[in-house]
N, C-alpha and C positions, 0 to 999 in steps of 0.2 A: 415548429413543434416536432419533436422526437416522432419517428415511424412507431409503430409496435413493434416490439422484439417478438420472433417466432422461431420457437424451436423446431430443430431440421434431424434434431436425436434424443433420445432420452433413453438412461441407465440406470438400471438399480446401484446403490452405493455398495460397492465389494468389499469385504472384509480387507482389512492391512497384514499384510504378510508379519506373520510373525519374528522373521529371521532376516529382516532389512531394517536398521536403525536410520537410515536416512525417512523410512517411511511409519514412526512411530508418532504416537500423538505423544509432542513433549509437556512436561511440568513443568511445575515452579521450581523446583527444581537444576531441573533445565537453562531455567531463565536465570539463576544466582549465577549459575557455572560461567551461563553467557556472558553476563557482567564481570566478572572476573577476568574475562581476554578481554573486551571491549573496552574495560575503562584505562587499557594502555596504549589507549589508539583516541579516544572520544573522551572527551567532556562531558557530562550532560548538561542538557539543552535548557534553558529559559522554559519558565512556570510564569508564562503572566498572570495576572488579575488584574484586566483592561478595566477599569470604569465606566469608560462609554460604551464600552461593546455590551457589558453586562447588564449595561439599560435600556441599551437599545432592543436587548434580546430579552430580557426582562426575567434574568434568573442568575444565581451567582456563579460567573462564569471563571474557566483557570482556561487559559491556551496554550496546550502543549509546543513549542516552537521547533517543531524538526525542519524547519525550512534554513534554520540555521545551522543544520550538517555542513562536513566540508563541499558534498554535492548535493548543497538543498533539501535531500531530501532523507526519510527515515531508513531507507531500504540499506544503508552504508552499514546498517549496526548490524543486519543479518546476514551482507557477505563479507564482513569483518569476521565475524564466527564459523562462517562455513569454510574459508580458508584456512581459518585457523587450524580445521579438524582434520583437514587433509594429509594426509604424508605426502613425506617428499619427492617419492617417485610419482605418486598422484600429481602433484603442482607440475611436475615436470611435464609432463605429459599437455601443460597447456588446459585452460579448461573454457567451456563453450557454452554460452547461455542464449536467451531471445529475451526483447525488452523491449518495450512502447518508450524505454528510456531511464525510469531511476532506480528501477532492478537490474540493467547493464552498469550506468555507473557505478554501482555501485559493488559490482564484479570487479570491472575496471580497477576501482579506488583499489579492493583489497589486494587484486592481485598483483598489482607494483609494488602497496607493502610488503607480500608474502615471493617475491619474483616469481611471479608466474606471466607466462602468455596468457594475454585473456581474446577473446572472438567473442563478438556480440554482434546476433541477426537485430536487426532493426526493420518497422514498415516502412515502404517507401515512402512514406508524406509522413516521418518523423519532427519530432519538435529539433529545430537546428542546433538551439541551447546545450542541448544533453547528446546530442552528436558530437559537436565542439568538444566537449566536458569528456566525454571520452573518448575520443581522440587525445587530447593534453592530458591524459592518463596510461596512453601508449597501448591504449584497447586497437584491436583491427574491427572497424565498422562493415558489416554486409548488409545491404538492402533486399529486403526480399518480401515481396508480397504487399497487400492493401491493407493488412491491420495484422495485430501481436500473432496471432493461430497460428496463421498461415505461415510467416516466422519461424514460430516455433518450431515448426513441423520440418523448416529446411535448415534448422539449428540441429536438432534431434537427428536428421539426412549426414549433418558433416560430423559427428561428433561421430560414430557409428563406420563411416568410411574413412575419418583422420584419426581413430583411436583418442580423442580428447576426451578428457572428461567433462560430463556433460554437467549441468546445474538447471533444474529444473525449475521455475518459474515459481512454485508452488507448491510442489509434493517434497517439499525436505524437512524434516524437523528442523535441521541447524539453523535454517533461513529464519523460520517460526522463533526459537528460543532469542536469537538476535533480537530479533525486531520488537520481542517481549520486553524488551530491558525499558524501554522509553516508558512502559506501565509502571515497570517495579518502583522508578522515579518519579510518576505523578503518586501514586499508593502513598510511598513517604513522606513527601510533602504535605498530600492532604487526605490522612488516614479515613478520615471523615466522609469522601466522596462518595455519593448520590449515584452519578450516573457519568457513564466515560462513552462520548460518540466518535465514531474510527470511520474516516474514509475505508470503503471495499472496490478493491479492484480483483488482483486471485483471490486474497484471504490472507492473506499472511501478517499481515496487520491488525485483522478483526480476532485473527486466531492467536495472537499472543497478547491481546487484549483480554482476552475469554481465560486462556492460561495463566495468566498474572493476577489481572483484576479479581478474576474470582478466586483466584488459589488463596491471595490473601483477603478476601470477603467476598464473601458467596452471597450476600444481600447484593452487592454494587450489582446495579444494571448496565449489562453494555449492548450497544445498538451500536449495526452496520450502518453506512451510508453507499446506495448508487447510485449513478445515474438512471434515469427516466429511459434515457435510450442505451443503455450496457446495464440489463437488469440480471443476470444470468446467475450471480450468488442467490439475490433473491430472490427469483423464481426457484432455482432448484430448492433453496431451503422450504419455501412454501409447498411445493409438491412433493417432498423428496425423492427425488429422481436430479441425476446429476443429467443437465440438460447443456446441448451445445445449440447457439443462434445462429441464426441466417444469417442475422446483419448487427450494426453498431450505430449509434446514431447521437455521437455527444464529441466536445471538441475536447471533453477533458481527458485525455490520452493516459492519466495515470489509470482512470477506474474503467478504461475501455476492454473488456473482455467479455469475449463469447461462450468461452466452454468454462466450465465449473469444473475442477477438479477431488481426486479422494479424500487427499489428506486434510484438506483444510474445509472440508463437506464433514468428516468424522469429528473434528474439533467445535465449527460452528451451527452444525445442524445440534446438536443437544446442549450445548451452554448461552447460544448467544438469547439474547430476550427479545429482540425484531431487529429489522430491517428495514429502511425507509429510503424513499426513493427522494429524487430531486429531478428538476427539469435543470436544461443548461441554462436558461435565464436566470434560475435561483442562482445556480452558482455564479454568475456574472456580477449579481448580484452583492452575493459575498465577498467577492475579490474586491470591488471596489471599498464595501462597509468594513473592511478588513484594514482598507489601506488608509481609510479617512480616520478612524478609531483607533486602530493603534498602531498604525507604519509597516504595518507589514505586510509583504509584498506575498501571496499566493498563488498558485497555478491552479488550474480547474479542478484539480482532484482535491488538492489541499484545503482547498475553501468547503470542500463538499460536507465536514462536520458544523461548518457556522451555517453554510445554508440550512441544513436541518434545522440544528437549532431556530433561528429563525420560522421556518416553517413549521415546527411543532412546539412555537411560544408558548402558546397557552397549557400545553401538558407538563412543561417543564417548570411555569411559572414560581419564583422560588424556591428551586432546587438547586442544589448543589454540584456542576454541571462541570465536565474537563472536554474540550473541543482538539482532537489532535488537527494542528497547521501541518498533515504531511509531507508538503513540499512548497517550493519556492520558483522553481524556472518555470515562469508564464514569459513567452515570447509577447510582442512590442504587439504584434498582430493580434493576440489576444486580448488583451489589455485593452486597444485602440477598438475591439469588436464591442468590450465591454463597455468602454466610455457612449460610444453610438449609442448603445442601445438605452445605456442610461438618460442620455439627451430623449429618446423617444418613448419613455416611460412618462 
């Protein structure tokens, strides 16, 4: 059972600088533009409509498939975009990020297409997967610290004394408008959509779900998903105060974050419609029902919109429901945690 999350800070939400475009809330807008560089780089991804998952979960379900990126996961479409925006003496300069894993790859990925050096802080007990994955991307890997913060904080350290440019985890629009594109593509498929649920680790997922979804209908409902034990989006959204945690307490390493940041607190605190939490059973849960129902292969975070679902059947029952599969690299140990537990259910 997850520990309680306890906050060790709390912030009023500060106004966004007028005269930083990296730190503005983007549009729809934004997110056309973004598709316009990305669809010279990306495909878009599989729209299922599983049968058995739909019954199992007992509502008419679409599964957004970002797990079949070129690195599993969705975060490639928003540092596809943010490279692209850079000039060339900026690329040069080499740029520096922190990552639990598919927001490094996903650095990585762009900056081999765009030649650039990429640097990505990593926690020490990272997923090996997406170490490997960037590395055979020609990323340089640093370990630093017990979870993504801590990270951060000795990414933010080298960018600062190596003059890199830095790429912030969170606080960018260009990141946001990318990663809005995989919405703009469920919208068109299914004008019709009821309700869109987005795994939340920073936000930047939930925030160009809120930008997309609702830019083109303001009826669709979108809901975040946490974990039980990285509740930190939504605690800050419920109290509003941007709060940072003591501790972390889930194995799914996409949604593992302590501190809640501005940008994607300004975008999600006033569009999104809730926030729901999951314990990491549920998701074990899912990864399995995910893989029995329609082959595909999930990681703790990815699975975290079917765990919901599931867990709020009965609200959904009937509706009209898009579940984002944000990623795909679950290691073997994972996997093997899940099957255990399933045998002791």
């Amino acid at each position: 059972m997850a520990l309680p999350a306890m906050a060790i800070s709390a912030r009023q939400l500060p106004p966004l600088p007028a005269d930083d475009p990296r730190l503005r809330i983007p549009t729809l807008h934004d997110a056309y533009l973004a598709r316009r560089v990305i669809s010279h780089y990306l495909k878009p991804t599989p729209l299922l409509r599983p049968a058995g998952l739909a019954e199992r979960l007992g509502c008419d379900l679409y599964l957004k498939c970002e797990n079949l990126q070129p690195i599993g996961a969705f975060k490639v479409r928003g540092g596809i975009y943010f490279l692209s925006q850079l000039t060339p003496e900026e690329r040069a300069r080499g740029v520096i990020t922190a990552s639990t894993g598919n927001h490094g790859q996903s650095i990585a990925y762009a900056a081999r297409a765009f030649g650039a050096r990429a640097v990505i802080y990593m926690p020490e007990q990272a997923n090996p997967l997406k170490v490997a994955s960037m590395r055979r991307l020609g990323a340089d890997v640093v370990f630093e610290g017990p979870d993504f913060d801590a990270c951060r904080l000795a990414a933010e350290s080298r960018a600062a004394r190596d003059g890199m440019y830095y790429v912030h985890p969170a606080n960018e629009a260009w990141l946001i408008a990318g990663v809005a594109t995989y919405t703009l593509e469920i919208m068109e498929e299914v004008p019709d959509l009821e309700v869109l649920i987005v795994p939340t680790g920073g936000g930047s997922g939930l925030c160009g779900a809120c930008v997309a979804g609702k830019g083109i209908n303001s009826n669709l409902t979108v809901i975040g998903v946490q974990a039980v034990g990285a509740p930190v989006i939504h605690d800050s959204w419920r109290r509003r105060e941007l709060l940072e945690n003591e501790r972390l307490d889930t194995f799914a390493e996409g949604i593992a974050t302590r501190v809640a940041f501005e940008l994607p607190a300004h975008v999600i605190w006033n569009r999104v419609d809730d926030i729901w939490l999951v314990t990491d059973t549920e998701l074990r849960r899912a990864i399995l029902t995910l893989l029995e129902t329609t082959r595909m292969l999930a990681e703790g975070a990815g699975a975290a919109a079917v765990a919901a679902v599931y867990q709020r059947r009965d609200v959904l029952a009937g509706k009209k429901v898009a579940a984002i599969l944000s990623g795909g690299n679950l290691t073997l140990d994972d996997l093997k945690h899940a099957l255990d537990e399933e045998r002791a259910w």
